[in-house]
N, C-alpha and C positions, 0 to 999 in steps of 0.2 A: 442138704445144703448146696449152697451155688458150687461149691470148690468141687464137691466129688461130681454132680453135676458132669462139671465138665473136664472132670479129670476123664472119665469116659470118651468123649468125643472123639479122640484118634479112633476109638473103634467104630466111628462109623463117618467117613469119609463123605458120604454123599448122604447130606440129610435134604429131606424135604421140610417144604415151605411151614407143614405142619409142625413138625418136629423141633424146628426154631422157633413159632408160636407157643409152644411145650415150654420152650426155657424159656420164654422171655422175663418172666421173674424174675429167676436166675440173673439173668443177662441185664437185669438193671442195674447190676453191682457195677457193670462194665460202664453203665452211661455215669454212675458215679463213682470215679474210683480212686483205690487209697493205696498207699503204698503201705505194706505190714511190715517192710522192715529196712527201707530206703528212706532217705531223706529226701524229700520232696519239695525244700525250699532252697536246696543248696543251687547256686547259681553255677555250677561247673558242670559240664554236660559231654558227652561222647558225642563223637564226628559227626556229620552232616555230610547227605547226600548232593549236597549243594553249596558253593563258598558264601560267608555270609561274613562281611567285614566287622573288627569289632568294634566294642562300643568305647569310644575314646572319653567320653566323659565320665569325670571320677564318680567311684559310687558315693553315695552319702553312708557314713558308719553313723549309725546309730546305739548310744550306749542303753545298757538293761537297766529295768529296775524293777526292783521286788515288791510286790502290789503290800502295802502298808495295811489293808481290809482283811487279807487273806486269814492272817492267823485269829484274830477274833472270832471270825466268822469258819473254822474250822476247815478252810480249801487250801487242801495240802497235797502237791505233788504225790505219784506213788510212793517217795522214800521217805513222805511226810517234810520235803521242805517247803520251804513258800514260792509259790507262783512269781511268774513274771512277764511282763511286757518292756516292749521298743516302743519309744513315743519320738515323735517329730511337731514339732508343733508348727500351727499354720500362719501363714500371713497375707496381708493383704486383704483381696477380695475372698481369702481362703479360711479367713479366721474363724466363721463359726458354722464349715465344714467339717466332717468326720467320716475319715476312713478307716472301720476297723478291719483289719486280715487276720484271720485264725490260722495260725500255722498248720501245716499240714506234716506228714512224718510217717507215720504208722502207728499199728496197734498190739494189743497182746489181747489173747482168750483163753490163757491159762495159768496157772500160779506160777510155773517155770516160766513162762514167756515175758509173765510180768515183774517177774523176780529178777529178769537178768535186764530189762527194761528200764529198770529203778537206778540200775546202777549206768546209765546212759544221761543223754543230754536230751531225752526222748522221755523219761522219766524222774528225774532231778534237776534242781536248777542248782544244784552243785557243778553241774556239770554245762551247763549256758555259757554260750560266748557273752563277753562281757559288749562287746561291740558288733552290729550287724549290719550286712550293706541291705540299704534299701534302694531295691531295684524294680523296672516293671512298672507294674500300678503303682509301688510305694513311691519312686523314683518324685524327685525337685524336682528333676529335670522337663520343663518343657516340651521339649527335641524327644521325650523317651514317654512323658505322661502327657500329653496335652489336657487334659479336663482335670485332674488331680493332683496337680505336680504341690498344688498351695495349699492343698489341705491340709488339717491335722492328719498328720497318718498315724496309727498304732500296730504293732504288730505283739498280735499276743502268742506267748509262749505255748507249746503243746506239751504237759510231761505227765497225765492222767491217764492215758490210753483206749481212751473209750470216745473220741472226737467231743470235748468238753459236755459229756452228759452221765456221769457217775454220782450217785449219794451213798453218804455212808451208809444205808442197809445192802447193797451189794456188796459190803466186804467179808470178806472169809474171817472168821471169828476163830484168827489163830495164833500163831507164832509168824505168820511170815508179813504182819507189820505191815502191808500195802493197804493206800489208799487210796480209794477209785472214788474221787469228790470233784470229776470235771464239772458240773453242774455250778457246784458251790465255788468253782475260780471261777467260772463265766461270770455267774450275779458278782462275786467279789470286785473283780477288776471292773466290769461295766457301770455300776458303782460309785467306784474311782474314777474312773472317766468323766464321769456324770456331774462329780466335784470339782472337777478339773477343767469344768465349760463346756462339757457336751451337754449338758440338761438346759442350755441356752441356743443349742444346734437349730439350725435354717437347716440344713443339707443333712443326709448320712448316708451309708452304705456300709453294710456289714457284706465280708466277701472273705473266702477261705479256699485253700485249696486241699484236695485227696480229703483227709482226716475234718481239715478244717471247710472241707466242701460241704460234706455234709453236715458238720458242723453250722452252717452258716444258712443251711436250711431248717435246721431242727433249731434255731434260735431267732428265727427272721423276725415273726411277728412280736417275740418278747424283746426285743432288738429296737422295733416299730410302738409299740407299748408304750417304754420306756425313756422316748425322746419326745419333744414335745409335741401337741397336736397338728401344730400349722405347721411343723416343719416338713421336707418333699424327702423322705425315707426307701427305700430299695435294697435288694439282697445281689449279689453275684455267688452263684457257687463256680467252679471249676474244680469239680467231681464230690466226691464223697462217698461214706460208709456207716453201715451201722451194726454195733455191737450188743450182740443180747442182752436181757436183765438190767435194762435202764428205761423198765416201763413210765418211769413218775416224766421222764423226758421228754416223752412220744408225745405225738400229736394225739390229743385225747379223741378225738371223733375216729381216729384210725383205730387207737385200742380200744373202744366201745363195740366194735362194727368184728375184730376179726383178734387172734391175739399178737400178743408184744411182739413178739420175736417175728413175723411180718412185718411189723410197722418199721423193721430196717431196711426197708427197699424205698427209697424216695417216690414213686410211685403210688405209693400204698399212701403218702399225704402231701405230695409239693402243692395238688390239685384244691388245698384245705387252707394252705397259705392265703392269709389275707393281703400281702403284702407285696407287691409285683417283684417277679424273679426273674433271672438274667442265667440262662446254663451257657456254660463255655467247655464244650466236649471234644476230646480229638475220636472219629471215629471208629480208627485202627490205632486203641489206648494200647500203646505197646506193654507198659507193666502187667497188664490186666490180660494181654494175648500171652507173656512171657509164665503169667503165674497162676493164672484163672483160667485161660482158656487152653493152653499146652502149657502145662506144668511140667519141668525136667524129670520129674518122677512119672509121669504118664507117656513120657516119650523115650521108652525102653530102648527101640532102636533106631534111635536118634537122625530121625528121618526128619525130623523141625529143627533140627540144631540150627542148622544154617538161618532157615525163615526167621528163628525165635530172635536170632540177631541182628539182623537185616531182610527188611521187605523187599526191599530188591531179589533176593534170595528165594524166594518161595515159588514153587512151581505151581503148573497151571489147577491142581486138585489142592491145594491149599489153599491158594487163594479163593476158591470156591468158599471153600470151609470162612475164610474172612471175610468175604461178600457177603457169607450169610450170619458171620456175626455182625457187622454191620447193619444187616434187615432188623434183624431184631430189637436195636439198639431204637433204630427208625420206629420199630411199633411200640415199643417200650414207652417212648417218647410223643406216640401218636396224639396223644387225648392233650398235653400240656402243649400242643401248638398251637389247637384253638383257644390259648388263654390270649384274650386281647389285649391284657396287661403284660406278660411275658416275652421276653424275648432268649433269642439263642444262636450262638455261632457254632456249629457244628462243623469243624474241619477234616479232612479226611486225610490227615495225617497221621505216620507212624510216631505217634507224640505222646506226650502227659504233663499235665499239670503246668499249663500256658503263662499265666497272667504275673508270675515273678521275672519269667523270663526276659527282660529286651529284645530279644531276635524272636521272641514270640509273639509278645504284647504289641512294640509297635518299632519298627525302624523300621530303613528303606527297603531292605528285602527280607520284613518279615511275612509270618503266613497271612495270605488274605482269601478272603469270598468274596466276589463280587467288586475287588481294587478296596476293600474293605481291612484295614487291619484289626485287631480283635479289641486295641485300645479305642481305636474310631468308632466302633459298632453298638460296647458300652456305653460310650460317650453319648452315640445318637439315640439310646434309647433312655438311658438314666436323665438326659434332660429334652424328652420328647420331641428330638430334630425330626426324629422318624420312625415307624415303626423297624425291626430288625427281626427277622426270622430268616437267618440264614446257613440254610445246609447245602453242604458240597458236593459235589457227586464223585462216586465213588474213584479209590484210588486206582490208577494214579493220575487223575485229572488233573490236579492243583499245583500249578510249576512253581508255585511258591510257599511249599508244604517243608516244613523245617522236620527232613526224617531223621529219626535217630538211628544211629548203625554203632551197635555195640561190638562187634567186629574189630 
């Protein structure tokens, strides 16, 4: 597995070019990644390496609501309650635009993990804000969304733990009552959607972030499917993950060719997507250095403390180690750049999961490639102002790299 993988890696400080060719499987987890036990849509964030004024306009609260399909249709959160989504609805020139976002969050891979999961807002919607800012990509605002501010936006709930791809034959036939049916909320709410004037959609983009990244890749083309034929369809991920034993989920031409539990590496099928894809990756994903790649149990003596918290902090043989997790991220990613449908902002910031954020997405001095911010870049490639294939060179080039320093 990726995790032990690179739980080893302190013991060997100077790898060759080969030996990061070796992971780079592994190291796909890193181009999409997920948070296993952070929230990853929450809008509050630790210090910056750089001032970055705030955002003076108010966010929009959006209230929940519990998907009405759900319970007929048997997609029941792990604690067995009903699903939910945040709906905004569009106006204007925006009305029969749709932007869905899959929440992102973390996951669980064992009965304990998923046991104590259930009783979260990560796995019950007992436990959901009743009201949520939408910010970012969801963002009205103009000044914050330029191409999307008018669309319907939707923000669907995460509380299944498998990035919406569970059925009920993956459940343990026991006493401990969890239910893994992200599958069956996806079709449910999508659905409801569908009733509600997305099956009249011009426009759409399904996009998620971490959980919901890859989510939003393992759903794209049934996404694409399922809205009408004329209308102009696209995916954003910004990151993702995949969790074993949710073969009926996979990409079938991947599970034909090699088995299930592979087909959790995006790699193994973005290239199978009919559907043009948009990655938005930070290349020094700090969650995924902090827990994938020096995990605090692999760094005995705690000779990363400092780096694992701030990159500023790393000295010159770490940084090697993250220059060449960085390489790998680059070959990982090799083959889906000559997709001429595809595009990609690849920042070389100590960052994660971009596209909720304001100071990430798009304001004055948020991150950019090329005087490009990450909302401008989507925008230029979801309605073909331009092609976009853009990566950064390595850190610390980018004076407008929004670092996080957990310090």
């Amino acid at each position: 597995m990726a995790i032990s993988t690179f739980s080893s890696l302190l013991r060997y400080r100077k790898w060759a070019k080969s030996n990061w060719l070796v992971a780079s499987l592994g190291l796909l987890l890193i181009v999409f990644s997920l948070s296993f036990f952070l929230d990853l849509t929450s809008d509050s964030v630790p210090s910056v390496d750089h001032y970055h004024p705030p955002i003076t306009s108010p966010p929009d609260l959006v209230k929940l609501k519990l998907s009405s399909k759900a319970k007929e249709r048997g997609a029941f959160c792990l604690d067995g309650s009903l699903p939910g989504y945040h709906f905004s609805k569009g106006s204007g020139s925006g009305t029969k635009s749709w932007l869905i976002h899959l929440e992102g969050g973390s996951w669980c891979n064992t009965i304990a993990s998923c046991s104590a999961r259930a009783m979260t807002r990560l796995g019950s919607s007992k436990y959901f804000e009743h009201e949520v800012s939408f910010q970012g990509v969801l963002s009205s605002d103009p000044s914050q969304n330029p191409d999307f501010f008018n669309w319907n936006r939707v923000k669907v709930r995460y509380c299944d733990g498998a990035s919406f791809s569970g059925r009920p034959e993956a459940e343990f036939k026991n006493e401990t009552r969890l239910f893994f049916r992200g599958q069956l909320i996806w079709e449910a709410i999508i659905d409801e959607l569908l009733s509600m004037g997305m099956s009249n959609a011009k426009q759409g983009i399904l996009t998620g972030c971490s959980a919901g990244g890859l989510a939003s890749l393992i759903h794209c083309d049934y996404f694409r499917d399922h809205l009408p034929k004329d209308a102009f369809v696209k995916c954003v991920s910004d990151g993702g993950f995949f969790l074993n034993g949710l073969d009926k989920s996979l990409d079938q031409k991947c599970v034909a060719r090699t088995e299930p539990s592979k087909c959790m590496f995006p790699q193994e099928f973005v290239n199978n997507i009919r559907t043009p894809v948009f990655l938005v990756n930070a290349a020094y994903d700090y969650w995924q250095i902090q827990h994938v790649l020096v995990p605090a149990s692999a760094d005995l003596d705690k000779s990363w403390a400092k780096c694992r918290l701030n990159i500023k902090e790393c000295d010159a043989e770490q940084m090697k180690i993250l220059h060449g997790f960085r390489s790998s991220l680059m070959d990982a990613i090799g083959k889906f750049h000559q997709n001429k449908a595809g595009g990609m902002f690849i920042d070389s910031c100590y960052s994660h999961s971009q596209m909720l954020k304001p100071v990430m997405w798009h304001s004055p001095t948020s991150t950019r490639i090329k005087n490009k911010t990450i909302a401008e870049s989507v925008g230029d490639w979801y309605f073909n102002r331009k092609p976009v294939k853009l990566i950064d060179r390595p850190y610390p080039c980018n004076p407008y790299c929004y670092n996080m320093n957990f310090t």
